[in-house]
SEZATOR-954609 format. One record per residue (C-alpha): residue number from 0; residue in one letter; chain; x, y, z. Coordinates in pm, 1 decimal. Example, Ala and Ser with C-alpha at 12.3 -4.5 7.8 and 13.67 -1.06 7.14 Angstrom:
2
0, A, A, 1230.0, -450.0, 780.0
1, S, A, 1367.0, -106.0, 714.0
//
This chain:
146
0, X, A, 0.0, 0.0, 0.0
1, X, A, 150.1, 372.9, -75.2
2, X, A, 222.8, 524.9, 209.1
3, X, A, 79.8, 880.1, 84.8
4, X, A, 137.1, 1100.3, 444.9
5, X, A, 458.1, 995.5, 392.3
6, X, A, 531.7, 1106.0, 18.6
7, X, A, 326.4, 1398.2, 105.9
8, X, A, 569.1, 1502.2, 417.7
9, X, A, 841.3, 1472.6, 222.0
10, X, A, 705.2, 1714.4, -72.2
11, X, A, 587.2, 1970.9, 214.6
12, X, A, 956.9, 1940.7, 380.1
13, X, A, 1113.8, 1966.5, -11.2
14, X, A, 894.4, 2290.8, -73.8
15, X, A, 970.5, 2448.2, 239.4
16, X, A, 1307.1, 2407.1, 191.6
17, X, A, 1356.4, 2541.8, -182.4
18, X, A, 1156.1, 2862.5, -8.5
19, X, A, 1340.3, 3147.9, 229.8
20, X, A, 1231.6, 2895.2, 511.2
21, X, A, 1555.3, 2740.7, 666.8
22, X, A, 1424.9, 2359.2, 603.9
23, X, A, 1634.6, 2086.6, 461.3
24, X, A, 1457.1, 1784.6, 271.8
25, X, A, 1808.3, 1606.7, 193.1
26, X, A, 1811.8, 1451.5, 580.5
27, X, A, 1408.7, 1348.9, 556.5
28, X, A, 1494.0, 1184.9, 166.7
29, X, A, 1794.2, 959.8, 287.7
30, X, A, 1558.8, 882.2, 591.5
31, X, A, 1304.9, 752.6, 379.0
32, X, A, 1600.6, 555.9, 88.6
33, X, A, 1762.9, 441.1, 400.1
34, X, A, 1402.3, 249.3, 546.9
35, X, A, 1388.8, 48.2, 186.0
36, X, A, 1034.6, 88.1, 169.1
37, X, A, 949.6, 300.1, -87.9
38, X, A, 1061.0, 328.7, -485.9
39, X, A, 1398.2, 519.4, -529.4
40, X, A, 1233.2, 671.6, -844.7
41, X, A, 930.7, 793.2, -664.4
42, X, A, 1126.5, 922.8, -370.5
43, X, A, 1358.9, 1167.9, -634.6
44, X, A, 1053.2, 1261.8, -808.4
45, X, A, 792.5, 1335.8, -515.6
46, X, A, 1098.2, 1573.6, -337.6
47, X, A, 1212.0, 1699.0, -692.6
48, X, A, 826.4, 1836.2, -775.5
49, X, A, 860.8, 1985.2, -377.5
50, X, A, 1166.7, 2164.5, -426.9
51, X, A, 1109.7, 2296.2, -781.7
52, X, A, 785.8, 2422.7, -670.0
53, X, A, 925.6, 2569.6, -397.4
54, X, A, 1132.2, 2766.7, -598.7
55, X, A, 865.2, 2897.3, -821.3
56, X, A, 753.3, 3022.3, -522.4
57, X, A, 1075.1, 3228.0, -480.5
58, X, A, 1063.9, 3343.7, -843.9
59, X, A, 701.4, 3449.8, -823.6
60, X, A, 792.0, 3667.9, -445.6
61, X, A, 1095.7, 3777.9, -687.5
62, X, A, 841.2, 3916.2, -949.7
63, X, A, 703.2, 4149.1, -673.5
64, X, A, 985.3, 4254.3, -462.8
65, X, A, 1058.4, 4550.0, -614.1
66, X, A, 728.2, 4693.1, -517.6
67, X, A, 775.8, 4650.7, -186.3
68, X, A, 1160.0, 4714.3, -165.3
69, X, A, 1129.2, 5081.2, -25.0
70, X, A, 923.2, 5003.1, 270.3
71, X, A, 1061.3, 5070.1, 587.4
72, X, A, 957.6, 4689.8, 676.4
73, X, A, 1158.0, 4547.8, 377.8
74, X, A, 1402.0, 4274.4, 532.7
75, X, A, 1653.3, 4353.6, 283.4
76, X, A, 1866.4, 4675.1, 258.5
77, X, A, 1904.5, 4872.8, -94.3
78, X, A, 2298.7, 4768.7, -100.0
79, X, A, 2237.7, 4384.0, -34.1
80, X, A, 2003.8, 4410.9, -290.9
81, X, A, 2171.5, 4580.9, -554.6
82, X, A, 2512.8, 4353.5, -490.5
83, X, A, 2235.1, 3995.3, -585.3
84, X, A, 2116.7, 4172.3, -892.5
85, X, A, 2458.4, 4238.1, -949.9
86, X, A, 2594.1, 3903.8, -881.6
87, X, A, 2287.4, 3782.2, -1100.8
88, X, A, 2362.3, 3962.0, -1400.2
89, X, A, 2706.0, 3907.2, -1376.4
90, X, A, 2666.8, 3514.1, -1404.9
91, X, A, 2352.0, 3548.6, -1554.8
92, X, A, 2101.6, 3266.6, -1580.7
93, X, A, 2319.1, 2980.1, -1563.9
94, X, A, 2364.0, 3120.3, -1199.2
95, X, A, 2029.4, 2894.4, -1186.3
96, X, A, 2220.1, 2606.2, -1222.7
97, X, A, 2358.0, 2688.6, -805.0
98, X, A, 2003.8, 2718.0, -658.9
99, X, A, 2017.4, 2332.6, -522.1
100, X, A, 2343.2, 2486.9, -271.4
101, X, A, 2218.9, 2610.1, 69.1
102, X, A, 2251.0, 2952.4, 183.0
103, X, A, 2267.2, 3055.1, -189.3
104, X, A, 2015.0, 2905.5, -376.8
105, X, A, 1737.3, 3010.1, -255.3
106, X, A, 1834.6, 3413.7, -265.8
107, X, A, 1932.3, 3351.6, -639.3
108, X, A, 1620.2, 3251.5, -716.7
109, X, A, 1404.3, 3505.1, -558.5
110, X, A, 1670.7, 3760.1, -766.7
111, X, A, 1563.5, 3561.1, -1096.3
112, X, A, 1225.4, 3654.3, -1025.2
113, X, A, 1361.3, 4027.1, -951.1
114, X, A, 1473.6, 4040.5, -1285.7
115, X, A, 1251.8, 3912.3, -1437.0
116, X, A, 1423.6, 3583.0, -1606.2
117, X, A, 1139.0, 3404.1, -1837.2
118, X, A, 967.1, 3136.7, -1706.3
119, X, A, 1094.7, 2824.0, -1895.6
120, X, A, 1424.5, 2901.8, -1892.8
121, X, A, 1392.1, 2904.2, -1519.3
122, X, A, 1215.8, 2622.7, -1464.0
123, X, A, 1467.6, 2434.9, -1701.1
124, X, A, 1761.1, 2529.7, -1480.9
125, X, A, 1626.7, 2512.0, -1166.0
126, X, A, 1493.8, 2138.7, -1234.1
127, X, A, 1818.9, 2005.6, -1364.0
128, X, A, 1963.1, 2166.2, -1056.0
129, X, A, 1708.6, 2061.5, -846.0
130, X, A, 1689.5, 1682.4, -973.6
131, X, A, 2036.1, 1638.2, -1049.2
132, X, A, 2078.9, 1728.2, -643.5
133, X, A, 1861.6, 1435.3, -575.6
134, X, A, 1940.8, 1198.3, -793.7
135, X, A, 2299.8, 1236.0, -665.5
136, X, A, 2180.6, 1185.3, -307.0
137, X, A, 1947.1, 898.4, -367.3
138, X, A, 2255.4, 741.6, -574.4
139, X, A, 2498.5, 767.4, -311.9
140, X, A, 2268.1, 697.7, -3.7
141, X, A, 2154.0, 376.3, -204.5
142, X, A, 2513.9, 239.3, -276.1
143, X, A, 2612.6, 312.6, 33.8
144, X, A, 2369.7, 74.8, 190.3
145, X, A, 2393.6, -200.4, -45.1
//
């Protein structure tokens, strides 16, 4: 039987943790490779759909950040700001291709929103990222339990 509170924690703890939340899914995705109970495959692609949506999220706040950028409540300062969109156009969207690394990621996708970076191209980037991060983990954690 599919265990679906389980698949659905660990897309709820992969979305939170593509978002400005401080989460990490990696520790509750090993967790779940390391019991043997559930498909690799449907592990990688249940925390893959989390994360990536989760950063869609990011990109979407990104699209209306600038709005709210001069209000005295804004938790980032003009100069932080200005050095991401900086550091964004700089390395430009392949920059994307970072947003699985923590502490980083998730600011450079918010920023991709910012400036406004299409859609597809984003979500192309941001789901090899994403993915290839998993697929990694699930490929080590499984060879190192065989």
């Amino acid at each position: 039987m599919i265990d679906l509170a389980a698949y659905f924690g660990l897309f709820l703890a992969a979305l939170a943790a593509a978002t400005i939340l401080p989460m990490q899914s990696e520790a509750v995705l090993v967790g779940m490779l390391l019991t043997e109970s559930y498909p690799v495959l449907a592990l990688v692609t249940v925390a893959s759909l989390g994360n990536v949506l989760g950063s869609l999220a990011n990109w979407g706040l990104g699209r209306w950040i600038e709005r709210f950028r001069h209000r005295s409540w804004f938790p980032v300062g003009d100069r932080a700001m200005e050095r991401a969109q900086g550091w964004y156009r700089r390395y430009g969207r392949w920059s994307l291709l970072a947003s699985w690394l923590p502490i980083v990621g998730d600011p450079i996708t918010v920023v991709a929103g910012a400036l406004r970076e299409p859609l597809p191209t984003f979500l192309l980037l941001v789901a090899i990222a994403k993915i290839g991060r998993y697929v990694a983990l699930a490929m080590a954690t499984t060879s190192l339990a065989s």
